[in-house]
N, C-alpha and C positions, 0 to 999 in steps of 0.2 A: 630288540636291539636297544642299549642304554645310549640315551644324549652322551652328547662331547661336549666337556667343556674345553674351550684351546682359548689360555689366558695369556695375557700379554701384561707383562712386568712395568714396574715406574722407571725411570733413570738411576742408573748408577743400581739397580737392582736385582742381579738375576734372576731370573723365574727360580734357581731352586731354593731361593732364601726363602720364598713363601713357602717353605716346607709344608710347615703346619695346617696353613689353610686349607692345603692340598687332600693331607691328610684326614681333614674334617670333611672334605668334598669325594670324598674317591668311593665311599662306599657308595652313592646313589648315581654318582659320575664316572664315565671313564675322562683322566686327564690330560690333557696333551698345553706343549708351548713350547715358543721359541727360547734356547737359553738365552741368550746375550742379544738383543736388539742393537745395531750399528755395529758391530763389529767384524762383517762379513765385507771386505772388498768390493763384491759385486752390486752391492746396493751401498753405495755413499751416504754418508748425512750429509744434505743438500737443506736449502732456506724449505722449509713446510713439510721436510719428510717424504716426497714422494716417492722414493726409493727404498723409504723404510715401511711406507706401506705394500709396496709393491715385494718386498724381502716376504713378510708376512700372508699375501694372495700365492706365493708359489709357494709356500709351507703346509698353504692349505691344500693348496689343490694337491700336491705332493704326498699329502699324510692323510687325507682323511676319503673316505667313500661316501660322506654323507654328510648336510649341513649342520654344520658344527653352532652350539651357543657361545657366544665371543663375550669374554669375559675380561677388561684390561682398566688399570690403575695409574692413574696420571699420565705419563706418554703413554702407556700402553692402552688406556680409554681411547686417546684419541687416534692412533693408529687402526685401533677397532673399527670407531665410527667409520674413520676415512675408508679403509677397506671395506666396508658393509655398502656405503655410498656407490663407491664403484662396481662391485661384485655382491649384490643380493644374495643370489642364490646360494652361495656361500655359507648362508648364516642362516640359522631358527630364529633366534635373536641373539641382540646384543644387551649388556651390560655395564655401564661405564661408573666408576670409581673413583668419585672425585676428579675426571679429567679435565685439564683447560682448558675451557671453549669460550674464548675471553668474550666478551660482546664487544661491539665495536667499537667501542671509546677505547678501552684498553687496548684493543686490537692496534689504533692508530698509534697511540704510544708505543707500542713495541716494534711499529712497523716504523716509527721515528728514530727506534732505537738503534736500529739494524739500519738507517741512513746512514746515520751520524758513525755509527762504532762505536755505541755506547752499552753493548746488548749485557758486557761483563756485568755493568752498574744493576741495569734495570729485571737483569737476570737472576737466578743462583747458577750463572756461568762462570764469574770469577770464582765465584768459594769452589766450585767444580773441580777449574783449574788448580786454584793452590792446596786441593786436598791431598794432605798426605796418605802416599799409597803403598809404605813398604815397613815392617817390622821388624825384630829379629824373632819373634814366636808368635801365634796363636796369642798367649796369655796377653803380650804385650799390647798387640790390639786389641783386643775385648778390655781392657785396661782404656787405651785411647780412647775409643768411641764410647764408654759406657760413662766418659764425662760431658759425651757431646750434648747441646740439647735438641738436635735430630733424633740422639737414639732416649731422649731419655724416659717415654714411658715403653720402648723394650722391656720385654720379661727377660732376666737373664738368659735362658732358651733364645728367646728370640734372638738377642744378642751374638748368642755362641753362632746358629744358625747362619748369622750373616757374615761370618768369620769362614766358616766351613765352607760354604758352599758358595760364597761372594769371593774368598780367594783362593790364592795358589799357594802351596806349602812346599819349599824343595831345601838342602841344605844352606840356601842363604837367608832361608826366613821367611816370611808368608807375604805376599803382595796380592791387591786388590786385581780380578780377575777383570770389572768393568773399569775399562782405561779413562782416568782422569779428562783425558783430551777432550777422548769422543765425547763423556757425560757434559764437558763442558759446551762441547759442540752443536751438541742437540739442544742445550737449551737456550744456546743463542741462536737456536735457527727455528725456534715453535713457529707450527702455525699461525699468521697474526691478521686472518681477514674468513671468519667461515661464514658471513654472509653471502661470500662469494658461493660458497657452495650452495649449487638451488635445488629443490624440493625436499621434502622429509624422507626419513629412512621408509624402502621397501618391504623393513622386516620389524614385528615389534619391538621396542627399544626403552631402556630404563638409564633413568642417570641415581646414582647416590651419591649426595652432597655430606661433607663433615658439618659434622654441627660446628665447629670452630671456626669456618670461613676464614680459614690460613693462605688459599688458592685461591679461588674461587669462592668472589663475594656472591653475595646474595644475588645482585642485579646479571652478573653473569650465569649462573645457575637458572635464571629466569629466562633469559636469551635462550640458552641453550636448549633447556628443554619447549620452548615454543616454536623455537628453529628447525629442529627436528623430529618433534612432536614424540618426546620422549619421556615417561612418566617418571614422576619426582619421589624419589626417598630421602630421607637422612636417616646418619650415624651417628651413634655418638662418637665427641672424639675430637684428634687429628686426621689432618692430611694421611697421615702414614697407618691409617686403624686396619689397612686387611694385615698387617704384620702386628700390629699393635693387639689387634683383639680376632684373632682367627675363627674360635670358635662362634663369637657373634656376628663377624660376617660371615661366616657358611650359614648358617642358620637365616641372615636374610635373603642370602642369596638361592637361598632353596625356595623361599616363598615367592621370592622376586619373579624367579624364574618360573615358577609353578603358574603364576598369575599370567605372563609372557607366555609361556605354551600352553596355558590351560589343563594343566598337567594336576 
């Protein structure tokens, strides 16, 4: 029987923009994930996610016969963890991709932030909010965002990919399929205290750090993996390198895991 891997996507990302990665992972993987994280009614984005982890514990238990490798990238890292915290058994292991798992000084700031109402500032919740999300073609968006400098080490592929499969196409023109709102929403409500969360992961667990420390500085990468006693990689790169460089994260991600299951 082949591992599963059941990955969990960043914000504002759907799972099937990582086309590619996907397709570098499939021959030695079977793949599973949820398409759109928050956008299901029944699990709200609430302050810490708990309902977007709990969306993700019933996907599993719903989809899979057997403990799945959790594989997720910035919110989707940390929805991993949190699910894994709660439901072990769940999981062979986990894999986390650049998630934020601020330590606690930053923690306090953002938890300052969400006092006051200032989460827009200290977040990418405002640029969230005012991102624009409707065109009149394909062409014209691949156009927009390939001046952004979010997208700008995309490969064109990549680019197209996030067009295709991130939005909707009908005769008024193409709109972003993840809602502006919700991606705003979520990242005014991150997690902002995982000290609170006590003992380490029940399952072995990997963190991969960008080498650019765009999220997640150094000092938090350090936390993180000693909070949860989770072994440390880096990438080269950006925050955004499993879309940015597919082929060289499957490839560490095959070793990662190899080392994780012994495989």
């Amino acid at each position: 029987m082949r591992d599963i891997i059941h990955f969990s996507h960043a914000n504002g990302f759907p799972a099937p923009v990582y086309r590619q990665l996907f397709a570098e992972l499939s021959p030695d993987y079977d793949m599973g994930y949820l398409d759109m994280i928050g956008h299901d009614p029944r699990y709200p984005v609430t302050d810490s996610w708990p309902h977007l982890v709990e969306e993700t514990l019933h996907t599993l238990q719903a989809r899979y016969t057997q403990p799945v490798i959790g594989v997720g990238h910035s919110l989707g890292g940390v929805i991993t963890l949190l699910a894994a915290l709660r439901r072990p058994q769940a999981f062979r292991a986990v894999v986390l991709l650049d998630a934020p798992l601020f330590n606690p000084w930053r923690g306090r700031l953002i938890w300052l932030g969400k006092l006051l109402g200032q989460t827009e500032r200290i977040t990418p919740a405002g640029a969230a909010l005012r991102r624009r999300a409707h065109w009149p073609d394909a062409d014209s968006a691949v156009q927009h965002f390939a001046g952004k400098a979010l997208f700008a080490e995309f490969s064109p592929q990549a680019l197209r990919d996030y067009i295709e499969h991130g939005a909707d196409a009908s005769e008024h023109g193409v709109r972003l399929r993840f809602q502006p709102q919700i991606e705003g929403r979520i990242f005014a409500t991150l997690p902002h205290s995982f000290a609170a969360y006590r003992g380490r992961l029940a399952v072995p667990g990997a963190y991969v750090a960008c080498s650019r420390h765009e999220v997640m500085r150094p000092s938090d990468v350090r936390f993180a993996c000693r909070r949860f006693g989770l072994k440390l990689y880096e990438h080269p790169g950006r925050h955004l390198f499993p879309l940015e460089r597919p082929r060289e994260t499957a490839a560490q991600l095959r070793q990662i895991i190899g080392e994780l299951c012994g495989g």
